[in-house]
ZAMARGU-4260 file (C-alpha; in steps of 0.2 Angstrom, whole numbers, plus 5000, padded with zeros to 4 digits):
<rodrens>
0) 5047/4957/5098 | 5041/4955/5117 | 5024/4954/5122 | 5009/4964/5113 | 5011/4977/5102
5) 5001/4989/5110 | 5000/5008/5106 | 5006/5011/5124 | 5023/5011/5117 | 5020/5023/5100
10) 5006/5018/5089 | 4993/5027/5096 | 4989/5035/5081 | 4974/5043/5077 | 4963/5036/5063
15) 4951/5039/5057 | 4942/5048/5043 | 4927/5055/5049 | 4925/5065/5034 | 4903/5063/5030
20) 4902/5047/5018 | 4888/5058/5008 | 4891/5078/5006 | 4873/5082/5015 | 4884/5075/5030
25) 4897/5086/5032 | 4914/5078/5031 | 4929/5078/5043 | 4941/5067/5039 | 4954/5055/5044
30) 4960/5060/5061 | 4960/5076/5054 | 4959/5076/5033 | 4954/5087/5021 | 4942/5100/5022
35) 4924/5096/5015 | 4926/5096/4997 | 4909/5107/4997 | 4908/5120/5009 | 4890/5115/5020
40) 4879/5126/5021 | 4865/5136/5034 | 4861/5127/5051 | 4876/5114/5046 | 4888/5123/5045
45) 4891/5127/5067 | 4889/5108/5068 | 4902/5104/5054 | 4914/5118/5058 | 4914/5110/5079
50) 4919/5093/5074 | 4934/5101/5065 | 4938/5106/5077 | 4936/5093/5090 | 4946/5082/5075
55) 4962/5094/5081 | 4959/5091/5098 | 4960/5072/5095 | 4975/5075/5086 | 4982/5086/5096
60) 4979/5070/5111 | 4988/5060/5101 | 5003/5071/5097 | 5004/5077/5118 | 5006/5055/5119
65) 5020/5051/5107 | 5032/5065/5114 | 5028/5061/5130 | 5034/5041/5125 | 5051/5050/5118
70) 5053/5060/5132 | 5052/5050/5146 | 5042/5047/5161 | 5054/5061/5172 | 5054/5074/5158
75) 5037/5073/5154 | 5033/5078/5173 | 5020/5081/5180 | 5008/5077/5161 | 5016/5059/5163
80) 5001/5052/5169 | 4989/5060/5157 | 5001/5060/5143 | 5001/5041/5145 | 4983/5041/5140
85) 4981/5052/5128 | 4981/5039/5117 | 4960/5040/5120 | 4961/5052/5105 | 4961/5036/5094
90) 4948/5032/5102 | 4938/5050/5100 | 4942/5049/5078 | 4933/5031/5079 | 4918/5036/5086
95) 4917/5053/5078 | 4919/5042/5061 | 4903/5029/5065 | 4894/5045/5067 | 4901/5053/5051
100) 4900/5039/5040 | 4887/5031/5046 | 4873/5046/5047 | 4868/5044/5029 | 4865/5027/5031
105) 4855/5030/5046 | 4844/5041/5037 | 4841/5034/5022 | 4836/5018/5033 | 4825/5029/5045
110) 4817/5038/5029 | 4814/5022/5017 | 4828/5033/5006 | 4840/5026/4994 | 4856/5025/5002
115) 4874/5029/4996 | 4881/5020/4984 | 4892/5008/4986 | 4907/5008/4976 | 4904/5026/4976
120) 4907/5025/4994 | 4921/5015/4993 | 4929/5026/4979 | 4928/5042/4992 | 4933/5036/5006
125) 4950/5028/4999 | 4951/5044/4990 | 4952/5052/5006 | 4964/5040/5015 | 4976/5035/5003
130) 4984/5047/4993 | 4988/5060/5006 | 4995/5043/5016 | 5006/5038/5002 | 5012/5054/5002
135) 5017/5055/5019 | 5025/5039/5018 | 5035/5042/5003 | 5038/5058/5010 | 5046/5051/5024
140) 5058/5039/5016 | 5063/5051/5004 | 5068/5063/5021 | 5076/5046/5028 | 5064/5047/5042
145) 5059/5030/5038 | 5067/5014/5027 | 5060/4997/5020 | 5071/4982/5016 | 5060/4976/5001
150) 5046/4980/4988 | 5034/4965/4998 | 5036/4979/5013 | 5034/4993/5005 | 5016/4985/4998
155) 5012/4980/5015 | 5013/4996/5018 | 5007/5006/5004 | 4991/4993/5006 | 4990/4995/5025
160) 4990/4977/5027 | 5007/4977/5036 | 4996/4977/5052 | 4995/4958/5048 | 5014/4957/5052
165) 5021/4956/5069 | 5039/4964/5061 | 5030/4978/5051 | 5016/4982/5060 | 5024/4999/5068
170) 5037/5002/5056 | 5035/5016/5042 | 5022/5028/5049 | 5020/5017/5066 | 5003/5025/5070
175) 4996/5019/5053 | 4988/5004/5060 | 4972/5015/5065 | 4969/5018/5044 | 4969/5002/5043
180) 4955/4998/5058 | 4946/5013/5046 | 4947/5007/5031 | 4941/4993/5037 | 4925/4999/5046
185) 4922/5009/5029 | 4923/4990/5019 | 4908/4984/5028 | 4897/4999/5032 | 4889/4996/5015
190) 4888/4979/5019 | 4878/4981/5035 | 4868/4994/5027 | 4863/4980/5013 | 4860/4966/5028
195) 4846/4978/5036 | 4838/4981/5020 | 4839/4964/5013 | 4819/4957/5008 | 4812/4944/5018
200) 4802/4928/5013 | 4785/4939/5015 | 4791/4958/5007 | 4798/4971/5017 | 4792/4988/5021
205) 4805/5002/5011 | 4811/5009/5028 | 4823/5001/5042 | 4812/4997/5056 | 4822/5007/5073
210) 4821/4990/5081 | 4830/4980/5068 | 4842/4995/5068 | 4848/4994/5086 | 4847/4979/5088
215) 4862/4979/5074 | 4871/4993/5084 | 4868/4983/5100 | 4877/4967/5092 | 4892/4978/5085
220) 4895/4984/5101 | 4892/4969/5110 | 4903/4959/5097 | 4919/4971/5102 | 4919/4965/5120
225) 4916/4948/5116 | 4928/4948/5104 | 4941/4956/5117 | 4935/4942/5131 | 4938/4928/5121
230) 4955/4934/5116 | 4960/4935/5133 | 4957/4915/5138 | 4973/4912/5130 | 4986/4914/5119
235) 4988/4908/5102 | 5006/4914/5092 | 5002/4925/5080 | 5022/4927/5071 | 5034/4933/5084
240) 5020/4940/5094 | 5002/4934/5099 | 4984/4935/5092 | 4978/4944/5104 | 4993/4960/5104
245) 4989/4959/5084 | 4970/4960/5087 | 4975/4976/5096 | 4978/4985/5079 | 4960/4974/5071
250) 4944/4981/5069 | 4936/4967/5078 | 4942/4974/5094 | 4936/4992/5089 | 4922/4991/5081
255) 4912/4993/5098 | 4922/5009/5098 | 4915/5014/5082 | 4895/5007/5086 | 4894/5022/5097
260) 4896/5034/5085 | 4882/5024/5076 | 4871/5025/5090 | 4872/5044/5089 | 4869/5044/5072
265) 4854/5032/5072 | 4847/5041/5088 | 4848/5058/5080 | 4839/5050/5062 | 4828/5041/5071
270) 4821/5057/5083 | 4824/5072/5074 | 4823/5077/5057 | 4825/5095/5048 | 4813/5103/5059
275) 4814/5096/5074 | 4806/5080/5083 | 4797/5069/5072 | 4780/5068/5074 | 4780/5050/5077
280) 4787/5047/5093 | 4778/5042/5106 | 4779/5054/5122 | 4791/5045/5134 | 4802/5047/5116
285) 4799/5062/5114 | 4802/5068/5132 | 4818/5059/5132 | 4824/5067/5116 | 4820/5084/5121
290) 4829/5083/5135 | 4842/5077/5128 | 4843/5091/5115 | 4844/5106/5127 | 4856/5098/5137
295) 4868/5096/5125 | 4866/5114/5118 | 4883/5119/5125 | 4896/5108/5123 | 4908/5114/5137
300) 4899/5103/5153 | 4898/5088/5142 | 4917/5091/5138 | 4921/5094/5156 | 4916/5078/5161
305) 4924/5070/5146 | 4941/5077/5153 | 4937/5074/5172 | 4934/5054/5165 | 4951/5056/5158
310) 4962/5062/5172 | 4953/5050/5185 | 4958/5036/5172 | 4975/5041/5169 | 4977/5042/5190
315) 4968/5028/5197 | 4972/5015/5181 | 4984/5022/5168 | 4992/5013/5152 | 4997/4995/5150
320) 5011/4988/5153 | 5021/4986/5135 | 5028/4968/5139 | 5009/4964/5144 | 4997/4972/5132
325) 4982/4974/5134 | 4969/4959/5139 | 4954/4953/5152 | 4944/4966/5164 | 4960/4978/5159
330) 4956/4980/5142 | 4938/4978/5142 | 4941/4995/5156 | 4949/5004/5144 | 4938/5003/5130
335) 4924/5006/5142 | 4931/5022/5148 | 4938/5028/5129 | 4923/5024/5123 | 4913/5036/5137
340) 4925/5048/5134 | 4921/5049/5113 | 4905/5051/5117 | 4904/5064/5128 | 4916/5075/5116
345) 4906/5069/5099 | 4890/5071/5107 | 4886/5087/5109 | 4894/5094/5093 | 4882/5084/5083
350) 4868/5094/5083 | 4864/5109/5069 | 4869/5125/5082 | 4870/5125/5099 | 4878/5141/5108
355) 4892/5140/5121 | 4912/5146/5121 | 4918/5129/5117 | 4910/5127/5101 | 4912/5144/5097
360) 4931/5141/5099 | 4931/5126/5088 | 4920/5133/5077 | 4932/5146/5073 | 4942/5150/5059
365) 4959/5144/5069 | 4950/5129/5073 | 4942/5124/5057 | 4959/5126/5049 | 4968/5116/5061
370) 4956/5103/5060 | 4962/5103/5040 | 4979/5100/5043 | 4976/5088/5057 | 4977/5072/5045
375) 4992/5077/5041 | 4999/5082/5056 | 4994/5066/5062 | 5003/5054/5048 | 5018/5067/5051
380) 5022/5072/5067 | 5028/5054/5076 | 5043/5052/5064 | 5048/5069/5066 | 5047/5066/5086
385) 5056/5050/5085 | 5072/5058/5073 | 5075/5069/5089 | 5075/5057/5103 | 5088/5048/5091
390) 5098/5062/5084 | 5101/5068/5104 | 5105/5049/5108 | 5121/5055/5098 | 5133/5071/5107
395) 5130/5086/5094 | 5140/5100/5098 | 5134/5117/5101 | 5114/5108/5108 | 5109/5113/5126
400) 5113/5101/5137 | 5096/5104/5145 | 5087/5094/5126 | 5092/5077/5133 | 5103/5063/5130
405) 5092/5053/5118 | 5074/5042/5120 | 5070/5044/5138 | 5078/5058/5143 | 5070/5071/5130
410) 5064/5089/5133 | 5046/5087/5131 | 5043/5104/5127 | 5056/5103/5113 | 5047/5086/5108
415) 5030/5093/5107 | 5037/5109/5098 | 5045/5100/5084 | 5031/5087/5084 | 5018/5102/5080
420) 5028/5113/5070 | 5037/5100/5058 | 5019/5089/5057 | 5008/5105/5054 | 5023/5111/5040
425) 5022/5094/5032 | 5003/5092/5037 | 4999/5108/5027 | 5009/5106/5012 | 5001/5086/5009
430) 4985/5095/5011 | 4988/5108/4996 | 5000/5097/4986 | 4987/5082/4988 | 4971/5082/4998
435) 4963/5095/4992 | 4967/5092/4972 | 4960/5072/4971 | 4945/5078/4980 | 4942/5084/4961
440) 4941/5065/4958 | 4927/5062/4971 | 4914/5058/4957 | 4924/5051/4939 | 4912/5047/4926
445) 4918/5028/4925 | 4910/5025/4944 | 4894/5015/4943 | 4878/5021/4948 | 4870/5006/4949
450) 4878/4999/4967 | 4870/5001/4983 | 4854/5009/4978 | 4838/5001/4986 | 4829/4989/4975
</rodrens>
């Protein structure tokens, strides 16, 4: 393989599982998984219901990006530019997951509380991941959408560890990489919860001191740039590729990505709590937090400047070259902008209420329903988009000239039609036949409730 293997050239996928690691929390769920097992309830439920929404919007980015790599940059005219990063829905699941997941943490650090268990955790968070993954990726071999030479493959793939392999890591379900970046983040969530907690030599006090908390959000976010800078000084051979293209598909490199969603979620613990400010914050605090608050009452400004970030990054920078990959200022950019752009859409949909026509419209039933199926869609809809660059590539008698000749001269409107409808088809019956059934399994009797409580 030559040079990086970036998303620019179809692994963009979406990951992430933003689903709430405790059911107080609310729950999206990777890139777009199941439903909440438990339907929230009063002033969550506007909140809850807008970030399904805004999962489908993410996933719908990510879709509009892989047909626009099968069609071509003349076919995809004139979205070619935008369609080349809208990849930054990737971006949006991570930080809409460090919020998700990481909120219960937050508050039980903020509060002194006892916070979710970890194996528990753990338990739930593959539960929502895996099976509906495996499925998709059985699925497809069984459709001959994808193939794998040998049972050590097949286990990087059913273990998500192929990411490790220059030669598999975007083979199978190429966008998969990004599950494996969550999975990750999930692994260690417990285990910074535990480092902020841990006693020192002279006692601690039960809660999380806000200092000692973003100082630890600071350092994540610090550490992903970092990581990303000293990756660029040089290159080291990683397989048939480098370390620095595999780090790409790492959390390392993403976990700054993910620290943002952290912040919102310790800013929102450590200022608010059921109703309203808390009474101990000091009146610069408190002002800032207020103000804050009303602004982001409607989401609709927030996400105008989210998608005016995103066109004047698409036109004034744009993707990476695919025999380069990402490195240096470059990459550093990108992450930068993404990053700017998660939090402008995550934001203001992470309040209880709020009023304002685009969260009305996410909040909808059409928009709660397709932020279900979007997990699915996601795991889906790339191999589907892919089988008709290639089944063009070949003369079939009786097609419309006007479909294309094969990858890079593909109708992008019959991409993106087949990409929806095959992956939301697919995407809705994984989540009948399998997403929503293990969530029964959420809570066996054999887990332990002895992990992660506070001593």
């Amino acid at each position: 393989m030559s040079g990086d293997p970036t998303p620019a050239a179809g692994a963009p996928a979406d990951a992430t599982e933003p689903s709430g690691a405790e059911p107080a929390c609310g729950a999206p769920t990777p890139v777009g998984g199941a439903a909440p097992a438990r339907q929230p309830t009063g002033g969550d439920r506007a909140r809850l219901l807008g970030l399904d929404g805004l999962r489908w919007v993410a996933a719908s980015l990510i879709v509009v990006h892989h047909a626009a790599n099968v069609s071509g940059a003349q076919r995809s005219a004139p979205f070619t530019q935008l369609a080349a990063v809208a990849d930054v829905g990737v971006a949006v699941f991570f930080v809409l997951s460090g919020f998700v997941i990481y909120r219960p943490f937050a508050a039980a650090h903020a509060d002194g509380a006892r916070v979710p268990e970890a194996v528990s955790f753990w338990w739930r968070r593959a539960l929502r991941v895996l099976p509906a993954y495996w499925f998709a990726l059985f699925g497809l071999w069984a459709l001959g959408l994808n193939s794998f030479d040998s049972f050590g493959e097949v286990a990087a793939h059913a273990s998500l560890t192929h990411v490790l392999s220059p030669g598999l890591a975007f083979s199978g379900i190429s966008q998969s990489w990004s599950l494996s970046v969550e999975l990750s983040f999930y692994a260690v969530v417990p285990l910074i919860s535990w480092a902020l907690r841990r006693r020192r030599a002279g006692g601690a006090t039960p809660a999380v001191s806000a200092r000692r908390e973003w100082t630890m959000v600071a350092a994540l976010f610090a550490t992903g740039y970092l990581v990303r800078l000293v990756l660029s000084l040089g290159e080291i051979s990683w397989g048939d590729s480098t370390l620095r293209g595999m780090s790409f598909l790492w959390l390392p490199t993403n976990i700054d990505l993910f620290a943002i969603g952290m912040a919102v979620a310790v800013f929102h613990a450590r200022n608010f709590d059921g109703q309203g400010l808390t009474e101990h914050l000091r009146p610069r605090a408190r002002a800032v937090a207020e103000r804050l608050r009303v602004a982001s009452r409607a989401a609709g400004p927030w996400w105008l400047v989210a998608f005016a970030l995103l066109a004047a990054y698409a036109y004034a920078v744009g993707p990476a070259d695919f025999n380069v990959g990402y490195r240096g200022w470059f990459w550093e950019r990108r992450q930068l902008t993404y990053g700017l752009i998660g939090l402008a859409l995550v934001f203001p949909l992470s309040w209880r209420g709020g009023r304002g026509a685009t969260r009305r419209v996410l909040a909808s039933s059409v928009g709660v329903w397709f932020g279900v199926f979007s997990y699915g869609l996601y795991l889906w809809h790339n191999s589907w988009i892919e089988r008709v660059g290639t089944e063009l590539a070949q003369p079939v008698p009786g097609l419309p000239a006007f479909l294309g000749t094969g990858p890079g001269n593909v109708s992008f409107l019959a991409t993106l039609a087949v990409g929806f409808t095959l992956g939301l088809i697919c995407g809705a019956i994984g989540w009948f036949v399998v997403e929503e059934p293990t969530q029964r399994f959420r809570s066996p009797r054999w887990l332990p409730r002895r992990f992660g409580r506070r001593r």
